[in-house]
C-alpha positions as CSV (number, residue, x, y, z in Angstrom):
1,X,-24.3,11.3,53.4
2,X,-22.1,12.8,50.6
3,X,-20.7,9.8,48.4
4,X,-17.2,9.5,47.7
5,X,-15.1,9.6,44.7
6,X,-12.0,6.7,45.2
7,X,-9.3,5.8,42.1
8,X,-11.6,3.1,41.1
9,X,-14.9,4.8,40.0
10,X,-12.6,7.4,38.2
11,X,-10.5,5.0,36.3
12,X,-14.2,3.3,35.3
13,X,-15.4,6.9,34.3
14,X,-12.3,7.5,31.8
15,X,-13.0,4.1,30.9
16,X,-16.7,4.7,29.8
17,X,-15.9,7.7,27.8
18,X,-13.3,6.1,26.2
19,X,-15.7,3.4,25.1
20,X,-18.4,5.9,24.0
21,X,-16.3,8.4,21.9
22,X,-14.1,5.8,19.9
23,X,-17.1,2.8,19.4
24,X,-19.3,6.2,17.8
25,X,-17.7,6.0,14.7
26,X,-18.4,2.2,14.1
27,X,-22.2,2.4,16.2
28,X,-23.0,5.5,14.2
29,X,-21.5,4.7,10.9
30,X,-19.9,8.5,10.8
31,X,-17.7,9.3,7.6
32,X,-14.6,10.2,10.0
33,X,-12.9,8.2,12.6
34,X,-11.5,4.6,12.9
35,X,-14.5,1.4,12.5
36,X,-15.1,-1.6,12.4
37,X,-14.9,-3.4,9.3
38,X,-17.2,-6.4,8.5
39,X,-16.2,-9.7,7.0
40,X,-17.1,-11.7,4.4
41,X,-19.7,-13.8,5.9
42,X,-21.3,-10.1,7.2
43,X,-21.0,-7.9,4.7
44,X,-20.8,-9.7,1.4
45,X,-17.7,-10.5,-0.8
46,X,-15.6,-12.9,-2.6
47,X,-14.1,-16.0,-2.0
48,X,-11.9,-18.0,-4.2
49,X,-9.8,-20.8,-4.1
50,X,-6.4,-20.8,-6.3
51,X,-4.4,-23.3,-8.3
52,X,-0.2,-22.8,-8.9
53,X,1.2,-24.7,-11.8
54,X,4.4,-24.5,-9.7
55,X,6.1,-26.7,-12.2
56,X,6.3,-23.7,-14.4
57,X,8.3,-21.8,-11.3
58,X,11.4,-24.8,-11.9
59,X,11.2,-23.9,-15.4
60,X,11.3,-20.2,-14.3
61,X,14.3,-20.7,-12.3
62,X,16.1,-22.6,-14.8
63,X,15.6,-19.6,-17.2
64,X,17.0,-17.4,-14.2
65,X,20.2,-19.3,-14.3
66,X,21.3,-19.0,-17.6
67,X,20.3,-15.2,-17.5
68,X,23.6,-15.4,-14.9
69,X,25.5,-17.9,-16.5
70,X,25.3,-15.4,-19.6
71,X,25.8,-12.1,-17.7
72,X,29.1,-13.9,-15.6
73,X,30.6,-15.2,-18.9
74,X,30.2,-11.5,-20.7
75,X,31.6,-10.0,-16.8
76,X,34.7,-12.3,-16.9
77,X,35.4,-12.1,-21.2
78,X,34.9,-16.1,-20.6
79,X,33.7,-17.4,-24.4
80,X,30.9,-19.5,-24.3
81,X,28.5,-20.9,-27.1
82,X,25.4,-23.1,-27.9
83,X,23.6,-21.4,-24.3
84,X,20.8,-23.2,-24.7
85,X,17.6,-24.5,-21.7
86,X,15.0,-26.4,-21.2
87,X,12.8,-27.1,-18.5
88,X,15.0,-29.2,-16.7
89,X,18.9,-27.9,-17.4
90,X,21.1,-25.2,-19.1
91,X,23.9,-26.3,-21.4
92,X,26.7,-24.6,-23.0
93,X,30.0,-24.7,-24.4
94,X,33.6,-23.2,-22.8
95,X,35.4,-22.6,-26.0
96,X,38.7,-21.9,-23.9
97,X,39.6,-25.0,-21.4
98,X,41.8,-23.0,-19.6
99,X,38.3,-21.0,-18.4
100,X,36.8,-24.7,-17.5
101,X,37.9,-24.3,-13.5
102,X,36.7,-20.4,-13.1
103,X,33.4,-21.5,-15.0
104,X,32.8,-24.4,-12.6
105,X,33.7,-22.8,-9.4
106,X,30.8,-20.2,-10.4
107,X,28.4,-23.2,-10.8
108,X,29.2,-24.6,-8.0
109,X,27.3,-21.6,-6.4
110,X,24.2,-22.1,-7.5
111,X,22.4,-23.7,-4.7
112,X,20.4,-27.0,-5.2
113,X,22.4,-27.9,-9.1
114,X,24.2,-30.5,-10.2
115,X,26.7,-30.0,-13.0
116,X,27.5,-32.7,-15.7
117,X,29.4,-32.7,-19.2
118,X,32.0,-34.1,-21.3
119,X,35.1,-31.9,-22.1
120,X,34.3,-28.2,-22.4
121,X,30.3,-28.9,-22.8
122,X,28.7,-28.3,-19.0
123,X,25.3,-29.0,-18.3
124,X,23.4,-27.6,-14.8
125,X,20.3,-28.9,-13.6
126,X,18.5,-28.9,-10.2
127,X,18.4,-31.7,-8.0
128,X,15.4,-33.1,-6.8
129,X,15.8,-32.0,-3.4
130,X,15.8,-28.8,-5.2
131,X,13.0,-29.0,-7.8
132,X,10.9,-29.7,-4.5
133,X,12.0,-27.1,-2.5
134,X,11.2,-24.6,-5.9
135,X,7.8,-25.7,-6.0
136,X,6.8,-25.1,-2.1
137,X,8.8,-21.2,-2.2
138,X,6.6,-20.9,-5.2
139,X,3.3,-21.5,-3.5
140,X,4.5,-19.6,-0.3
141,X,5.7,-16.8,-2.4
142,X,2.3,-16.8,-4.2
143,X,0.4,-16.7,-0.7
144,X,2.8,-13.2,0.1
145,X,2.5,-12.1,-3.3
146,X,-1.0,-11.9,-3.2
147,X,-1.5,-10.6,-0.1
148,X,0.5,-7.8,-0.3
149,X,-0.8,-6.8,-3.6
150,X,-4.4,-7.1,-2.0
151,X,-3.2,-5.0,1.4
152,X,-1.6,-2.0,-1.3
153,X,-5.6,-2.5,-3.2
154,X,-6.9,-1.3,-0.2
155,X,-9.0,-3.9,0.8
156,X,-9.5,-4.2,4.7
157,X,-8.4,-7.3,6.5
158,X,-8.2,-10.0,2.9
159,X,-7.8,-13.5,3.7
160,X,-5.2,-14.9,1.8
161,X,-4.1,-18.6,3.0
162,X,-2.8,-21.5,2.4
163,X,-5.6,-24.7,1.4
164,X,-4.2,-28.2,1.5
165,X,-0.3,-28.9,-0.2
166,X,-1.1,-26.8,-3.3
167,X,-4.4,-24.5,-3.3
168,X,-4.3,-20.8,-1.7
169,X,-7.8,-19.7,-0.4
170,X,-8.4,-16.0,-0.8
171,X,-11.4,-14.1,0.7
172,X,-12.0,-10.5,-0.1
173,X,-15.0,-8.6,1.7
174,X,-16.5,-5.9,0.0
175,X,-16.6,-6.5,-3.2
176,X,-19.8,-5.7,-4.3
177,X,-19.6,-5.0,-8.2
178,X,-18.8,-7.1,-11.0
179,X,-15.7,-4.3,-12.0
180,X,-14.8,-4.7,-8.7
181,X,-14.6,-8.4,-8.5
182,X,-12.7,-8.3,-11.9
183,X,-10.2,-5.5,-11.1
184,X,-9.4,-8.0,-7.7
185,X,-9.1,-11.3,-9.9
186,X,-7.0,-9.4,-12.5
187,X,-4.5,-7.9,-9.7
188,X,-3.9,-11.5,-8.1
189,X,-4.1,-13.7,-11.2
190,X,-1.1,-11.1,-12.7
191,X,2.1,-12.6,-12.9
192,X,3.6,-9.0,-13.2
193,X,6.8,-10.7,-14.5
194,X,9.0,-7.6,-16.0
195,X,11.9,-8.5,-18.6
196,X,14.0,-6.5,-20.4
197,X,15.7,-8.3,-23.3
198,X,17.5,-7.2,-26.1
199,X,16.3,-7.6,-29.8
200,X,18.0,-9.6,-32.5
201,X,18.7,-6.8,-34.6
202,X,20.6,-9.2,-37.0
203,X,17.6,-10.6,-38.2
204,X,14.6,-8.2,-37.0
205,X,13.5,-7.5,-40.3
206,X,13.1,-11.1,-41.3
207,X,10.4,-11.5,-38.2
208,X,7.3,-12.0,-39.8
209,X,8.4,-14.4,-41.8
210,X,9.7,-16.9,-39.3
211,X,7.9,-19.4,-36.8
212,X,8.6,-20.0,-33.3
213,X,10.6,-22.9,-34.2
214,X,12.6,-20.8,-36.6
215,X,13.3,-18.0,-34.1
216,X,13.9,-21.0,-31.7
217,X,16.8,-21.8,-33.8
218,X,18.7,-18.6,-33.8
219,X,17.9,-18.5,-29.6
220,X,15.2,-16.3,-30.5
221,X,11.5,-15.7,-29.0
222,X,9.1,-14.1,-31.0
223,X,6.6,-11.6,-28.7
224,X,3.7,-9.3,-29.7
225,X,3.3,-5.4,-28.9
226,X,1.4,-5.3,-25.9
227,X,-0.5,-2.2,-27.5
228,X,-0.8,-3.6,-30.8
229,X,-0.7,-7.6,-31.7
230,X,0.0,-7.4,-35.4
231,X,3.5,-6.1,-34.2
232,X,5.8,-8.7,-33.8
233,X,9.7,-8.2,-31.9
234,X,12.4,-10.8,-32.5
235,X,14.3,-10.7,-29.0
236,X,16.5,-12.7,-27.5
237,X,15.1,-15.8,-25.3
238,X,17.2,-15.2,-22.6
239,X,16.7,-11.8,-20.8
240,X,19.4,-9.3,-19.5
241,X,17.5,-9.5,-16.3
242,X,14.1,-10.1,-15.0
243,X,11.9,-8.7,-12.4
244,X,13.8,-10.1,-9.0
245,X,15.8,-7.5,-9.4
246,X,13.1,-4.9,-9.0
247,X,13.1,-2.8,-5.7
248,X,10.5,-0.2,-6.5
249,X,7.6,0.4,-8.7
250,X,5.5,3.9,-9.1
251,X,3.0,5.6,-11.3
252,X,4.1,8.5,-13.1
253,X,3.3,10.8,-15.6
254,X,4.6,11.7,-19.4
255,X,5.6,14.6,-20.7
256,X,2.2,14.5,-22.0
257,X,0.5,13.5,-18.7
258,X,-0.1,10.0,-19.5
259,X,0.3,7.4,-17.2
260,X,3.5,5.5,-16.9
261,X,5.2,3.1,-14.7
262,X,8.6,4.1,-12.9
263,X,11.2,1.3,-11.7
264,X,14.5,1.2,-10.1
265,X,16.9,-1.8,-10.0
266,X,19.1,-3.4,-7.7
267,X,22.7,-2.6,-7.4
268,X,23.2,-6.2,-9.1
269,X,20.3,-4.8,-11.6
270,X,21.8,-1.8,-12.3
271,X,25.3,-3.5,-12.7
272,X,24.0,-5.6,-15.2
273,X,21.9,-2.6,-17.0
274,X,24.7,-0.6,-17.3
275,X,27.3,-2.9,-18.6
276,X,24.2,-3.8,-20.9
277,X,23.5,-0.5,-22.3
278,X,27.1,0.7,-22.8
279,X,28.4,-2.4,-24.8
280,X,25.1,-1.7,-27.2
281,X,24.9,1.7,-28.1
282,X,22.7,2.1,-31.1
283,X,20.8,-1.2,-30.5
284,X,17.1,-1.6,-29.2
285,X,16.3,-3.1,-25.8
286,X,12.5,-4.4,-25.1
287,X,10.6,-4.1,-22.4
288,X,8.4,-6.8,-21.5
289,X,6.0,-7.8,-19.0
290,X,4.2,-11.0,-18.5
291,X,5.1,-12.1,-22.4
292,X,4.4,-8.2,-24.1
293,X,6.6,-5.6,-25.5
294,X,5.5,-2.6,-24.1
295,X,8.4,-0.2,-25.7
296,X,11.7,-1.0,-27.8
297,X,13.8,2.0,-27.1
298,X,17.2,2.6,-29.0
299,X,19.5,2.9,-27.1
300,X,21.8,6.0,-27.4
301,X,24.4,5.7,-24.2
302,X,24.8,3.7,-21.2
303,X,22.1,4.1,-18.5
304,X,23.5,4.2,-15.0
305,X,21.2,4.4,-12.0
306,X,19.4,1.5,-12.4
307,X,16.0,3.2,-13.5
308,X,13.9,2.8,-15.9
309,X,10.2,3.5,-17.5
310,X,7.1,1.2,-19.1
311,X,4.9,3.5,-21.0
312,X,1.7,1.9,-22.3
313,X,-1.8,2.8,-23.3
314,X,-3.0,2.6,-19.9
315,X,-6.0,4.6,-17.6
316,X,-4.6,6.1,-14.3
317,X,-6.5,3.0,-12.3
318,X,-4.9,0.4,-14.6
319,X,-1.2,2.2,-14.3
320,X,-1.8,1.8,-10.2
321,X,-2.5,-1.4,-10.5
322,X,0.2,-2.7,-12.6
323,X,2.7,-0.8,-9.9
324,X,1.3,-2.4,-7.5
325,X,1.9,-5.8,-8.9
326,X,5.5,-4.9,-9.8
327,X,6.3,-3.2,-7.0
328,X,4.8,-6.3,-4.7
329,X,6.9,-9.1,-6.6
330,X,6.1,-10.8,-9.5
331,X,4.5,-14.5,-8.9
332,X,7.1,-17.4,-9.6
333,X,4.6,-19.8,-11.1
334,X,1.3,-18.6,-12.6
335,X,-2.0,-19.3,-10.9
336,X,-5.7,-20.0,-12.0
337,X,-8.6,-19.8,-11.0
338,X,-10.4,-23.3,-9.2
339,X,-13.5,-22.7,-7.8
340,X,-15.0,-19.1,-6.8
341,X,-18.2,-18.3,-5.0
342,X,-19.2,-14.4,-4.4
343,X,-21.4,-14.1,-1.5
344,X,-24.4,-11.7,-1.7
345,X,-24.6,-8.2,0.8
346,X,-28.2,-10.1,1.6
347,X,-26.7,-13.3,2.9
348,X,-24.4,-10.6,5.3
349,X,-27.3,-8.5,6.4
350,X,-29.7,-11.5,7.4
351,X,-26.3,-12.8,9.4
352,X,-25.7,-9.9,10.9
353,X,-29.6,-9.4,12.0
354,X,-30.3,-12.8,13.5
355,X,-26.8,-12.1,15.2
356,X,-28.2,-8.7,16.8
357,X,-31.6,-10.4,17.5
358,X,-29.4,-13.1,19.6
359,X,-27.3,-10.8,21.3
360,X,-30.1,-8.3,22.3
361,X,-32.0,-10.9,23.1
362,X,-29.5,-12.3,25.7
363,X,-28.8,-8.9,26.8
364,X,-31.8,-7.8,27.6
365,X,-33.0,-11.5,29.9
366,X,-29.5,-10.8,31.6
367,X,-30.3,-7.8,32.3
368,X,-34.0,-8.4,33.5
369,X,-32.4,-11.4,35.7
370,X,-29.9,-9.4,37.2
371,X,-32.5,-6.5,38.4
372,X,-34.7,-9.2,39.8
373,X,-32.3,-11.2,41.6
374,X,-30.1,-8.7,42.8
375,X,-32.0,-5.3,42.6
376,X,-29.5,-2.6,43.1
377,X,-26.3,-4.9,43.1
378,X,-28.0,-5.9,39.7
379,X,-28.1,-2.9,38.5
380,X,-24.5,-1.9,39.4
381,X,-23.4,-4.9,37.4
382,X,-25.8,-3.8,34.5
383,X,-23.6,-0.8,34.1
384,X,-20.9,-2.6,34.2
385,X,-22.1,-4.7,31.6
386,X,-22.6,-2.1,28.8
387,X,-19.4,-0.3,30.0
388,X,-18.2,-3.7,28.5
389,X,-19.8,-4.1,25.3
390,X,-18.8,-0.3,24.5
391,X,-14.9,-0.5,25.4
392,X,-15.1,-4.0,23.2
393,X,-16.4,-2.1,20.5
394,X,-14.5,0.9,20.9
395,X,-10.9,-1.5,20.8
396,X,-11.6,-3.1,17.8
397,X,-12.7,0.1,16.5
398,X,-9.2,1.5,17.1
399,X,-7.6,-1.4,15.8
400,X,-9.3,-1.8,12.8
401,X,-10.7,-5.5,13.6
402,X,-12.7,-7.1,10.8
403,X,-15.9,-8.7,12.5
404,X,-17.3,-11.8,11.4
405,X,-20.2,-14.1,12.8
406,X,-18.1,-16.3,15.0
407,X,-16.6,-12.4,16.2
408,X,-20.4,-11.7,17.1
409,X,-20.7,-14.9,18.7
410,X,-17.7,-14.5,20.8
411,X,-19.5,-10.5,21.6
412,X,-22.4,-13.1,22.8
413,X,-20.0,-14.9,24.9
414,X,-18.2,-12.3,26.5
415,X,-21.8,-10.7,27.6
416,X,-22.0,-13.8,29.8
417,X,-18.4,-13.9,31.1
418,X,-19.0,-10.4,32.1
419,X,-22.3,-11.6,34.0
420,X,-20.5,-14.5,35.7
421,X,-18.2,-12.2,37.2
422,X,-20.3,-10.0,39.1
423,X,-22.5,-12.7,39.8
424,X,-19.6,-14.5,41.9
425,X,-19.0,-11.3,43.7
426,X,-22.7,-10.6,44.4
427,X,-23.0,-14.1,46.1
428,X,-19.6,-13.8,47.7
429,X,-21.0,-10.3,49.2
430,X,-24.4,-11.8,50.0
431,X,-22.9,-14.7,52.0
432,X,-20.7,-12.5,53.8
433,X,-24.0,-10.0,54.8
434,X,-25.6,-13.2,56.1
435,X,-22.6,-14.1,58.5
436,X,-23.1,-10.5,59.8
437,X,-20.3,-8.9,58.6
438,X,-20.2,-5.1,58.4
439,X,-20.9,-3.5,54.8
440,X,-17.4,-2.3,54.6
441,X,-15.9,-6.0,55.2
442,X,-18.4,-7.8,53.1
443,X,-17.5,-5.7,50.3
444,X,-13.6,-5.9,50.3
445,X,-13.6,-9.5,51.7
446,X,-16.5,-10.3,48.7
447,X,-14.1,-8.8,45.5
448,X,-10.9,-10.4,47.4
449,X,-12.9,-14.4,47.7
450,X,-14.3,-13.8,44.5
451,X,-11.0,-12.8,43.3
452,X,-9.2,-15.9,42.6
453,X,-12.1,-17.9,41.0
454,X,-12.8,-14.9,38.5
455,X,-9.1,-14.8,38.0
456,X,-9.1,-18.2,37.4
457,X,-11.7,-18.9,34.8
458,X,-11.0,-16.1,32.7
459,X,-7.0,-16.7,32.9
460,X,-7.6,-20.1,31.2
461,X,-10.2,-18.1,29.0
462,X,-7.4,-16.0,27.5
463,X,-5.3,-18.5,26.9
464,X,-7.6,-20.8,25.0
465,X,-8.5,-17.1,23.1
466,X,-4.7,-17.1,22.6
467,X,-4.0,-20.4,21.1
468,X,-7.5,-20.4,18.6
469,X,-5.6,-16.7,17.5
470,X,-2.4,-18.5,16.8
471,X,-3.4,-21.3,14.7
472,X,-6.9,-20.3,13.6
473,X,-7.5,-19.0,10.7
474,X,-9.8,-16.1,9.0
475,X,-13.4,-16.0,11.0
476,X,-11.5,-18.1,14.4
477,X,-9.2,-15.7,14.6
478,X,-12.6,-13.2,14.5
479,X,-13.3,-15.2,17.6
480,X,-10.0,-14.9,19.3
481,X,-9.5,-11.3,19.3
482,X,-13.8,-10.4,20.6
483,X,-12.9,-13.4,23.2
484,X,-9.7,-12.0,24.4
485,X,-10.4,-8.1,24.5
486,X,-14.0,-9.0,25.7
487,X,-12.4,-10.8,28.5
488,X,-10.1,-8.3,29.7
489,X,-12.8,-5.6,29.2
490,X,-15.0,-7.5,31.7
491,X,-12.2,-7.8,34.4
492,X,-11.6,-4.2,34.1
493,X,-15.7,-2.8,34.9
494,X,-16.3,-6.2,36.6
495,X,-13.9,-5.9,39.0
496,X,-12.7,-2.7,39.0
497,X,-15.6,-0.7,38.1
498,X,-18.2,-2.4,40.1
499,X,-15.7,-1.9,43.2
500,X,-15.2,1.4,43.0
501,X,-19.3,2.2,42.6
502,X,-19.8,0.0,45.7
503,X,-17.2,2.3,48.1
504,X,-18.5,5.4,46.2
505,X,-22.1,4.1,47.9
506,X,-20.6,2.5,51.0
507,X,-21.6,4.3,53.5
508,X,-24.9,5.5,52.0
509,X,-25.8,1.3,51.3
510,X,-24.3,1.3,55.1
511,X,-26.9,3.7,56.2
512,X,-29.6,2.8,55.0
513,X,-29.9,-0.9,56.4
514,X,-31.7,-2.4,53.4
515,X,-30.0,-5.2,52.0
516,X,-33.0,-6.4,50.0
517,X,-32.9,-3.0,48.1
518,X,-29.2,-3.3,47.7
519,X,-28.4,-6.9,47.6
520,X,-31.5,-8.7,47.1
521,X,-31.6,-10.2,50.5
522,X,-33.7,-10.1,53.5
523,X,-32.4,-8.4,56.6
């Protein structure tokens, strides 16, 4: 008899070809089309864990508010004097009383202060509350900072997360080469903190002469030419604005095609550049990032737009970089560096073969059983089997899933949920042949008993997969994802597949009256 096609066996046809054509790429290792990446414990790479001195992100923030308290004062004509900060407060002096109210309703907006003084002389500090709460955005800010630098690296699939109260544990796979490994470190460890501060043209001149104490005096910093060190500036301490007002950083190219870096301001940046620029006309204005003067341009009219450049004596890789830090945030308290270990391409390759070695190992005795026990019905649920394993791989192809050991473990796994499956309908369709049923009823009576317990056990399967996705972290989550596409994979060809092949040979299984071929049974 002539065996026919039903929706099932078509849907597990598409389903096979899908799994072929997209898991090629990844099986094959073919320049073109979406794979599988390897993780850190697989394929070699770095892991680190990180420090934050976020004490320096309170002193940070206090350096942030007079930067506003200064910009308001010149905004509303309101005379001030002695603007002075530490690491804990800014004070200053109202010279005009009748200012005293407009000053302190301004204060009173900065979230988390508490404002003290006697007469016109205000002091603002943060409460602790606040200092606190400044420390934890810095290390959570850190932990985005760095992850999105390390996404815009191109790095597949980084693990960048938070260790303990204080510590961030990054994990970078791939990197293979020591100029690898130190491009990576120098890209996180950056605190890409841009400034743009005006110099002290009043005394400028009289700059190698002084000491930090001296320039101190005058509200001074003294900084170093980032191309040049024995080039000192004289600026002033506290900065027109800083980087948080950056929206977007990009390479670019000179006049004479070297490499620069392009930024825009936000409209509060661009305000405050503007008003800036036009009241100093003729003066110079440094640019400065992470503590170096990379140019000191005159300034000839007011610059609208909110735009501006950092030329430097950079290479084409290092002006990429440097973007990407910018454009990415700079960090709010600096980081080092607290333990690293890089682990070796060998150490991946002997993972990934004792991983193979179990999995084909455990195929291949599954597949032996199967044939053995359940001859034909065996190998129906063979195929279905490898349909599995290649619409697994060809998901997490498409999705560019990272695959670590515990992923290969949960590949291991899945190969005997898949098994479990059509062993439970094999039985169910054995015990129905034994009551006499006909081969039509035992096979849609077998799929619909075997139904609920298949449903059942891979249901709370899924879920479990679920939760280990949501609050595991790095290789769990590895775990979660082969788990949970592993298991709906094997309730597709399980179930649906295997279905469809039995009423595509129905009446030819029907005909021929041998259930030991087919099933494994006598009679």
């Amino acid at each position: 008899m002539r065996m026919k096609l039903n929706y099932r066996i078509v849907i597990f046809a598409l389903a096979i070809i899908f799994g072929i054509v997209f898991s090629a790429p990844s099986l094959l290792q073919t320049q073109d089309g979406k794979k599988i990446t390897l993780g850190l414990d697989l394929q070699g790479g770095l892991h680190m864990l990180l420090g934050v001195k976020t004490e320096e992100a309170v002193k940070s923030r206090i350096k942030s508010i007079a930067a506003s308290v200064k910009h308001f004062a010149e905004r509303e004509d309101v005379l001030i004097d002695n603007l002075t900060f530490d690491e804990s407060s800014v004070s200053f002096e109202v010279l005009d009383s009748d200012e005293l109210p407009k000053v302190k309703e301004f204060l009173a907006e900065v979230e988390g202060s508490d404002v003290t003084g006697t007469g016109e002389l205000l002091t603002l500090s943060l409460t602790p509350e606040e200092v606190i709460k400044t420390q934890k955005e810095a290390i959570s800010q850190a932990i985005e900072t760095i992850r999105n630098r390390l996404d815009q690296f191109g790095l597949t699939e980084p693990v960048v997360a938070r260790q303990g109260d204080e510590k961030i544990l990054v994990q970078l796979a791939g990197i293979k080469t020591q100029e690898e490994e130190q491009r990576a470190r120098e890209l996180i460890s950056r605190a890409a903190k841009l400034e743009l501060m005006a110099v002290d043209e009043d005394r400028a001149a009289r700059v190698y002469n002084m000491s930090n104490a001296d320039a101190a005096e005058y509200g001074d910093v003294i900084l170093e030419d980032a191309k040049n060190p024995a080039i000192k500036y004289l600026v002033r301490e506290i900065p027109i604005l800083d980087g948080g007002m950056l929206t977007d950083a990009s390479m670019g190219f000179d006049q004479n095609n070297r490499p620069l870096i392009n930024f825009k301001l936000n409209a509060e940046g661009a305000e405050i550049f503007g008003d800036f620029t036009g009241k100093s006309v003729g003066k110079r204005l440094a640019v400065v990032l992470d503590g170096k003067v990379y140019s000191a341009p005159n300034i000839n009219e007011r610059i609208g737009g909110g735009s501006g450049q950092i030329s430097g004596n950079y290479s084409v890789m290092e002006a990429k970089d440097l973007a990407i830090a910018l454009r990415s945030g700079s960090l709010l308290a600096p980081i080092y560096l607290m333990e690293k270990r890089s682990v070796g391409p060998s150490l991946g390759a002997d993972s990934i073969k004792a991983s193979l070695v179990a999995l084909i190992g455990g195929f291949v005795l599954v597949i032996i059983f199967m044939i053995v026990y359940y001859r034909m019905a065996g190998i129906i649920a063979n195929i279905a089997l490898i349909a599995n394993l290649f619409i697994l791989l060809a998901v997490m192809s498409l999705f560019g899933a990272t695959l670590t050991l515990p992923g290969m473990a949960g590949i291991v796994l899945t190969v005997g949920m898949a098994v479990d499956a059509n062993v439970i309908i094999s039985e169910r369709i054995r015990e129905l042949i034994y009551e006499g049923k006909s081969m039509h009823k035992a096979i849609d009576d077998g799929y619909s008993n075997a139904m609920r317990a298949i449903l059942d056990a891979n249901i709370t399967t899924l879920i479990a997969s679920v939760v280990l996705y949501a609050y595991g972290t790095g290789a769990i989550k590895g775990f979660a994802i082969t788990m949970s596409i592993g298991i709906l994979a094997s309730m597709l060809t399980a179930i649906l597949g295997t279905h469809g092949i039995y009423q595509m040979l129905e009446s030819k299984i029907s005909k021929s009256k041998n259930n030991r071929f087919w099933f494994g049974i006598k009679g």
